[in-house]
N, C-alpha and C positions, 0 to 999 in steps of 0.2 A: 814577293817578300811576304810572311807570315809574320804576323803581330801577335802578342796575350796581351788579351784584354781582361784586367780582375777585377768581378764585380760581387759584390756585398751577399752573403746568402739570405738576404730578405729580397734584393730584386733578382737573382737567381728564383725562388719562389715565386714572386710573381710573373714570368717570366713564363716559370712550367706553368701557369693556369694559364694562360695562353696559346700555347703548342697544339699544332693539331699534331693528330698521330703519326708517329714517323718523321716528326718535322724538329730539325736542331735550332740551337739556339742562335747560330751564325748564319742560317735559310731564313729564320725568322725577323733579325734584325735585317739583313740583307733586305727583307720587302717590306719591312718600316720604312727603311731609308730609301727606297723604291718610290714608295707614296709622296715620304715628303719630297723626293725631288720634283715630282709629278707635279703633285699639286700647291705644294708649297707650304704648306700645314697637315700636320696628322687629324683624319677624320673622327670625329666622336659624337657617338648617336647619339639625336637629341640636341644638337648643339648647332647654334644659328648665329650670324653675327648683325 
């Protein structure tokens, strides 16, 4: 089953700065959501708890 999902044209921009080349926005979130299943929280450099 295929869903739209509408999202804001400021985090569509954000969004694109992110993208590697040739890379969509549904591969992208796909290995967001990847990570956090992984690991249970999204990593961000510099950041320790």
């Amino acid at each position: 089953m295929t869903y739209t999902l509408e999202i804001s044209d400021d985090l569509k921009e954000r969004l694109d700065g992110h993208l590697e080349e040739d890379e969509s926005h549904e591969e992208f979130i796909a290995e967001l959501l990847s990570m956090y299943e992984t690991e249970g929280t999204f990593l961000q450099e510099g950041y320790s708890e």
